[in-house]
Structures are given as C-alpha cells and as structure tokens.
DOGU-191103 format. One record per atom (N, C-alpha, C, O): residue in three letters; atom name; x, y, z. Coordinates in steps of 0.02 Angstrom, whole numbers. Example, Ala and Ser with C-alpha at 12.3 -4.5 7.8 and 13.67 -1.06 7.14 Angstrom:
# residues 2
PT  residuo  atomo      px      py      pz
PT      Ala      N     660    -284     390
PT      Ala     CA     615    -225     390
PT      Ala      C     660    -165     390
PT      Ala      O     712    -166     423
PT      Ser      N     642    -112     354
PT      Ser     CA     684     -53     357
PT      Ser      C     645       2     394
PT      Ser      O     670      57     402
//
This chain:
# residues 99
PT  residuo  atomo      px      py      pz
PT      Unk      N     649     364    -480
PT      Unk     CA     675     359    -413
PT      Unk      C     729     412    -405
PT      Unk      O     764     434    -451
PT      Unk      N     731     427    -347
PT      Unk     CA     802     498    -345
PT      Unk      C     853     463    -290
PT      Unk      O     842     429    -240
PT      Unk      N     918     490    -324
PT      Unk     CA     958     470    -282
PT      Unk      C     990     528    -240
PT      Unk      O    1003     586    -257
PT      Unk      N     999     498    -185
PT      Unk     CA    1002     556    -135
PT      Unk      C    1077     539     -76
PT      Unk      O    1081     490     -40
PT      Unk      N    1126     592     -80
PT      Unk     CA    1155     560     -23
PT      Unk      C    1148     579      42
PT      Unk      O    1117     630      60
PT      Unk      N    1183     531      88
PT      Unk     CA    1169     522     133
PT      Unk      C    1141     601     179
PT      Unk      O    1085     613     201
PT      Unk      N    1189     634     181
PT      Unk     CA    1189     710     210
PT      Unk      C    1137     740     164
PT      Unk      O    1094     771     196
PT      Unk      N    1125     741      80
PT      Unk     CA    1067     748      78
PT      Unk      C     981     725     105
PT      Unk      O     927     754     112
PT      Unk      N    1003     671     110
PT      Unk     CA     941     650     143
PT      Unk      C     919     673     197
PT      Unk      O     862     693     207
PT      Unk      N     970     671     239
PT      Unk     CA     961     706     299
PT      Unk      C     927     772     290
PT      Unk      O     883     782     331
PT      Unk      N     935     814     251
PT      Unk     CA     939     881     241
PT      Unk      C     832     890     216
PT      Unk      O     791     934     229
PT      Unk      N     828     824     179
PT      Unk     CA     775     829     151
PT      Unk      C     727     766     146
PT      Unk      O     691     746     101
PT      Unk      N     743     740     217
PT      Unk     CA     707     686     234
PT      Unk      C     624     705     222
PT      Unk      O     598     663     185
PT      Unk      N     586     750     242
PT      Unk     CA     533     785     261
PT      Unk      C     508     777     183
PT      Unk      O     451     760     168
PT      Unk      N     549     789     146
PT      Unk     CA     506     777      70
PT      Unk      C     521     723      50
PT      Unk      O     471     699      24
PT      Unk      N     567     686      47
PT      Unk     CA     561     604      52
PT      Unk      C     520     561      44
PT      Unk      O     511     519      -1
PT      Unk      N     480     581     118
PT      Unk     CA     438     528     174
PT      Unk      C     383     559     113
PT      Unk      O     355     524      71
PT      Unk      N     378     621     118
PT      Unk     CA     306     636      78
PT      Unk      C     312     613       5
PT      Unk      O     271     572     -16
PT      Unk      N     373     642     -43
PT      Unk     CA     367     580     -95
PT      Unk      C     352     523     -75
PT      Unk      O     298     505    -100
PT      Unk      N     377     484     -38
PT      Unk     CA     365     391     -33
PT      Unk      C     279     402     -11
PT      Unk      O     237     374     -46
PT      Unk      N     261     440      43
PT      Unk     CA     177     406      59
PT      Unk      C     148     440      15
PT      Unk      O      94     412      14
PT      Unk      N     145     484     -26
PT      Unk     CA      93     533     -57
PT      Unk      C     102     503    -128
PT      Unk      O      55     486    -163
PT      Unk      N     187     499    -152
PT      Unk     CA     169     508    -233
PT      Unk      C     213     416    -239
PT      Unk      O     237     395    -291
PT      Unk      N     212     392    -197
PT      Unk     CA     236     323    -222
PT      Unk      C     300     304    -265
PT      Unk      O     309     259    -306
PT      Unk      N     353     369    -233
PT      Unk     CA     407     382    -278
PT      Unk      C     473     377    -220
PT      Unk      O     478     408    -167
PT      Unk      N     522     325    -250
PT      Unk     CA     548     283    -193
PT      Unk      C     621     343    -204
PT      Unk      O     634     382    -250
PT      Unk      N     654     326    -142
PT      Unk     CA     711     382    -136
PT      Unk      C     759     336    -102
PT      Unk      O     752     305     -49
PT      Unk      N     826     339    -157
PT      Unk     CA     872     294    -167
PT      Unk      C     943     325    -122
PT      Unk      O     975     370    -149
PT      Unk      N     964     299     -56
PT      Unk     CA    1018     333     -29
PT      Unk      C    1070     301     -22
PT      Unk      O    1072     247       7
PT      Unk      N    1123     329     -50
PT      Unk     CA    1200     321     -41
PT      Unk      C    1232     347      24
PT      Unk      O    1206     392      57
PT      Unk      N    1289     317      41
PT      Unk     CA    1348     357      86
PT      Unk      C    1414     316      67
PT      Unk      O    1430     257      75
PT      Unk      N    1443     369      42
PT      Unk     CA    1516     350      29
PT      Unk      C    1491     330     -42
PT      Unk      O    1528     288     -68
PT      Unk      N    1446     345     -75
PT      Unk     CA    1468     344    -143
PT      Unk      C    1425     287    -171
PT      Unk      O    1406     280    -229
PT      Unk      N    1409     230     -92
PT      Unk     CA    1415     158    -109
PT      Unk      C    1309     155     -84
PT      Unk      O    1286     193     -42
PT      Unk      N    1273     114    -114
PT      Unk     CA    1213      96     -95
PT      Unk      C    1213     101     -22
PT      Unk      O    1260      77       9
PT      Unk      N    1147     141      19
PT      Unk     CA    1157     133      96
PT      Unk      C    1060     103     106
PT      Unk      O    1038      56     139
PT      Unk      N    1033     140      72
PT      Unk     CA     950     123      85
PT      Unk      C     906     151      25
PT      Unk      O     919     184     -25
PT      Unk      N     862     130      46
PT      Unk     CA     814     145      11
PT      Unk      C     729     156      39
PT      Unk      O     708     108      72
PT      Unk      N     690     203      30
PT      Unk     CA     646     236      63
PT      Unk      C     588     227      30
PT      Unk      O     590     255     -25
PT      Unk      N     540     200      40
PT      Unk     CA     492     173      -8
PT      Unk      C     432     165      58
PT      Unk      O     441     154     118
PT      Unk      N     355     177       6
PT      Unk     CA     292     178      45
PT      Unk      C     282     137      81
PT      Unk      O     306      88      52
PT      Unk      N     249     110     154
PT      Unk     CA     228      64     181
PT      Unk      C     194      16     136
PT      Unk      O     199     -44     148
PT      Unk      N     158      36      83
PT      Unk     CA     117      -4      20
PT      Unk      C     162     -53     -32
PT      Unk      O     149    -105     -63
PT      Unk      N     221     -11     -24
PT      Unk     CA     277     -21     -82
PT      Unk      C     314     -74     -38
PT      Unk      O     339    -119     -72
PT      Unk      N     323     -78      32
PT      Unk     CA     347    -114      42
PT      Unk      C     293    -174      53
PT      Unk      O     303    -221      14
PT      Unk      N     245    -181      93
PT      Unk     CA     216    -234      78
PT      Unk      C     193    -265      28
PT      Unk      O     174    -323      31
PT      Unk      N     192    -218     -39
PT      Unk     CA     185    -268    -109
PT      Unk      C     252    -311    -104
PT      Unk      O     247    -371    -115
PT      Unk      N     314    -281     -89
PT      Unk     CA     378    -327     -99
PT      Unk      C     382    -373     -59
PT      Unk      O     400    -429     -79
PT      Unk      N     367    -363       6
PT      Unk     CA     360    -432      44
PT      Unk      C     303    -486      41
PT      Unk      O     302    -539      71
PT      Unk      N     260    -463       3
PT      Unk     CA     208    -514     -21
PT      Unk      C     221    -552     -77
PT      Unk      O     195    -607     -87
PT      Unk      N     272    -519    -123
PT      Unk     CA     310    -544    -190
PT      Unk      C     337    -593    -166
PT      Unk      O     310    -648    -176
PT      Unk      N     403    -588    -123
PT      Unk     CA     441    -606     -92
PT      Unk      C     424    -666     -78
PT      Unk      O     457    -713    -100
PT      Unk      N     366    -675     -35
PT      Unk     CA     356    -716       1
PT      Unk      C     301    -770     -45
PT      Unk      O     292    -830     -37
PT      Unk      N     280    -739     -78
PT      Unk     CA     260    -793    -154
PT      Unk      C     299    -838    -192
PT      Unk      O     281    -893    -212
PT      Unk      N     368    -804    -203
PT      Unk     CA     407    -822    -222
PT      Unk      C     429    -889    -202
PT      Unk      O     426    -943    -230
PT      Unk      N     461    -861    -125
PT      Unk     CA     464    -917     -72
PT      Unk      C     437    -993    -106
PT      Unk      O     459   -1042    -136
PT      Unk      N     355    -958     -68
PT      Unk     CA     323   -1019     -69
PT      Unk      C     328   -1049    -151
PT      Unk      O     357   -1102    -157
PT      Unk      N     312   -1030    -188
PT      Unk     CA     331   -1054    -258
PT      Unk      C     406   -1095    -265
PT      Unk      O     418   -1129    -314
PT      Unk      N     432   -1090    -234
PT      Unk     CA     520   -1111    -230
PT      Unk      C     520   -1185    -206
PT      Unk      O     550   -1236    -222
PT      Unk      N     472   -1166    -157
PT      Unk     CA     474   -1235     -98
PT      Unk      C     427   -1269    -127
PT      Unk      O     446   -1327    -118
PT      Unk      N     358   -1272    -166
PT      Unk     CA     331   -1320    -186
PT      Unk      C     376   -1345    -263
PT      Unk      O     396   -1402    -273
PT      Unk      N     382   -1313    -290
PT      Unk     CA     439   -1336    -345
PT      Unk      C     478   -1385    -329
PT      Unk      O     483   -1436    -365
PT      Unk      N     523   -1373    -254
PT      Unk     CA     565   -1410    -232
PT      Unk      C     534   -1484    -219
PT      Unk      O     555   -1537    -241
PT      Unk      N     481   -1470    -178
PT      Unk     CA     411   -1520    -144
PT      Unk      C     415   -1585    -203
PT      Unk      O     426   -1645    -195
PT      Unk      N     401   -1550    -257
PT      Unk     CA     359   -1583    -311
PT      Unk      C     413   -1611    -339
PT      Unk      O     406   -1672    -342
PT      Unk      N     476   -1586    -367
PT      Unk     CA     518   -1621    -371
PT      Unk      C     555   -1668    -313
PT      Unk      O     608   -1689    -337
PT      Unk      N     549   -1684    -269
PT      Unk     CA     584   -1730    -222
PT      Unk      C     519   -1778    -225
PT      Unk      O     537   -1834    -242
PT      Unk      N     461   -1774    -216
PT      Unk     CA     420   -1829    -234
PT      Unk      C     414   -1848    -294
PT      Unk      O     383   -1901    -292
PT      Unk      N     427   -1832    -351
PT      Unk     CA     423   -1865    -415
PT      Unk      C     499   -1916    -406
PT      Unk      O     497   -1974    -428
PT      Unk      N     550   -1896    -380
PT      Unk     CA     623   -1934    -389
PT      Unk      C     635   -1929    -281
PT      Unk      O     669   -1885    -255
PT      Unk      N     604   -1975    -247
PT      Unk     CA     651   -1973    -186
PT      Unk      C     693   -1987    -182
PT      Unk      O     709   -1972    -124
PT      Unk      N     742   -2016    -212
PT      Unk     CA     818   -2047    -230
PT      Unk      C     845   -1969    -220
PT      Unk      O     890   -1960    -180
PT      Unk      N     818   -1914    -255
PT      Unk     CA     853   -1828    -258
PT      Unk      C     879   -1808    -219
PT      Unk      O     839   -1787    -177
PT      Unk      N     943   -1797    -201
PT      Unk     CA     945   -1761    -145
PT      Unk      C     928   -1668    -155
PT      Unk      O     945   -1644    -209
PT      Unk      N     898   -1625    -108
PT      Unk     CA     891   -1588    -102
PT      Unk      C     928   -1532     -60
PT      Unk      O     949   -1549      -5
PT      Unk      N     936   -1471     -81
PT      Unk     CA    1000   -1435     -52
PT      Unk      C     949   -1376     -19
PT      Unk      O     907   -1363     -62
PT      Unk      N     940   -1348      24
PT      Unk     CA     932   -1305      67
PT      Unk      C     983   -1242      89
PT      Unk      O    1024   -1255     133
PT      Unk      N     983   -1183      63
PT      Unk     CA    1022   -1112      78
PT      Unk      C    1013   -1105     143
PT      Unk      O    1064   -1080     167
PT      Unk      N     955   -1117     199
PT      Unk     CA     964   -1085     262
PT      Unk      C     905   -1130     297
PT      Unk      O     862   -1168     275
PT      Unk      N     932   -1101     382
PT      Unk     CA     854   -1175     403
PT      Unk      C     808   -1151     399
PT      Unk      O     761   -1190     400
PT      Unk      N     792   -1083     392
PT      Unk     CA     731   -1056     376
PT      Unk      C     680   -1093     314
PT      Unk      O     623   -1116     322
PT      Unk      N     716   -1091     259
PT      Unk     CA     695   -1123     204
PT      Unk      C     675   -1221     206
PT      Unk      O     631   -1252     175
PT      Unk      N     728   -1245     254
PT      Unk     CA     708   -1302     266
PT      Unk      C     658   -1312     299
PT      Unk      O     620   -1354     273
PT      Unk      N     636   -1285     358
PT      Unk     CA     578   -1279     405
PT      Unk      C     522   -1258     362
PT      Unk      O     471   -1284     384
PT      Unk      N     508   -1218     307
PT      Unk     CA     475   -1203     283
PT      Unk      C     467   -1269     216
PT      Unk      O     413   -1297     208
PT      Unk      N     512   -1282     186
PT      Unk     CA     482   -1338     155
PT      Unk      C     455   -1406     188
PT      Unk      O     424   -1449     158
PT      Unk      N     474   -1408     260
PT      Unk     CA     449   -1445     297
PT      Unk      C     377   -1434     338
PT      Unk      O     361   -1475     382
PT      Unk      N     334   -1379     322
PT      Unk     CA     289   -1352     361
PT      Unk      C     316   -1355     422
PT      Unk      O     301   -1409     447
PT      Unk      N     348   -1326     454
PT      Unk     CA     351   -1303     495
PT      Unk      C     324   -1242     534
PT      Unk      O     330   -1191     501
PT      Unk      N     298   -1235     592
PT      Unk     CA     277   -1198     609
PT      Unk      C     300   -1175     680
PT      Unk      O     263   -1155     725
PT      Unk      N     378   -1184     681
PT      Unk     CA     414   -1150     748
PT      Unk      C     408   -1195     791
PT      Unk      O     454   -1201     831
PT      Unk      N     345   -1242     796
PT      Unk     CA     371   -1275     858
PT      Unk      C     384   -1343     856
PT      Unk      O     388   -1365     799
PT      Unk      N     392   -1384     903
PT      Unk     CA     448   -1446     889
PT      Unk      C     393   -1494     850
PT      Unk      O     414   -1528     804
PT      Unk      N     341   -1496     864
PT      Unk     CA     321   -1576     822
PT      Unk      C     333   -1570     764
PT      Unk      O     343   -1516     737
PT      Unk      N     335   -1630     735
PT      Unk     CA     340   -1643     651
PT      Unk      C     317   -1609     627
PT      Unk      O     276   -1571     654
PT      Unk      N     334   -1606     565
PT      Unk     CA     263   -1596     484
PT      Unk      C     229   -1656     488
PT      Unk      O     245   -1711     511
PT      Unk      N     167   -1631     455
PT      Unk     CA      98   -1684     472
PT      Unk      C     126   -1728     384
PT      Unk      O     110   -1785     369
PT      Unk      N     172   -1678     339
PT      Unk     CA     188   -1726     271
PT      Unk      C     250   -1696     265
PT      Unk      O     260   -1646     300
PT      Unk      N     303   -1720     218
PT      Unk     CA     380   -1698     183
PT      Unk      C     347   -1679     122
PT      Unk      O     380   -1658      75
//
C-alpha cells in the first residue's frame, strides 16, 4: 500500500485511481501527518462491506442464540441499528415475526 499525502495525492490522484482499479493496490492518505483516507477498488471495497456485513450478521445470531439458551440474559446493544437488526427488522413499524 503507499502512503501518500494529502497535497501529494492531489498531485497524483490520476495514478492512484489507476493503481486502485487496474492493479488492486490501495493508496493510503494522510493530512497533517494524521490518517485522512484511503483509496481502494470498487471490488476492494465491496469485498469489505460484504465482510463487514457477515460479520454483523454472525454477531447478531451469536447474540440470538445466546439470549434463547438463558432469557433471564440481559443483552446490551451499541446502536439501534444493531438492535433492529437483531430484531429483524426491516425499517418499517410492524414487529419481528420472532426475537
């Protein structure tokens, strides 16, 4: 991966973009010294958000499976996103068809 700063990048965005779609080689940008982005293939990113989102779901049936083996458990939730999602939720108001 190359690290690039910010004003460099700028300078050499054009080979960047073509590293990231052509050679699958991600380009790491700073400003001020400090992490600012990172530039990676449309491919590269949807492998990570497919990870991601495996993950997820792996998280929430874990959780699932443990609250039905012990319902006495209480269970802790980071955001409502994650609750809605262990709840099947699907954005709109009716229930989950199960907990």
């Amino acid at each position: 991966m190359d690290t690039l700063t910010l004003e460099q990048f700028r300078r050499q965005l054009s080979d960047a973009v073509g590293r990231a779609e052509h050679g699958g080689k991600a380009t790491y940008v700073t400003r001020h010294g400090h992490p600012a982005a990172v530039l990676i293939s449309p491919d590269d990113y949807e492998d990570l958000i497919r990870l991601r989102d495996e993950y997820d779901r792996k998280v929430v049936l874990e959780r699932q499976a443990a609250a039905q083996a012990d319902p006495d458990r209480m269970v802790a939730f980071n955001s409502a996103e994650e609750l809605r999602t262990a709840l099947g939720s699907t954005g709109d108001a009716s229930p989950p068809d199960r907990c």
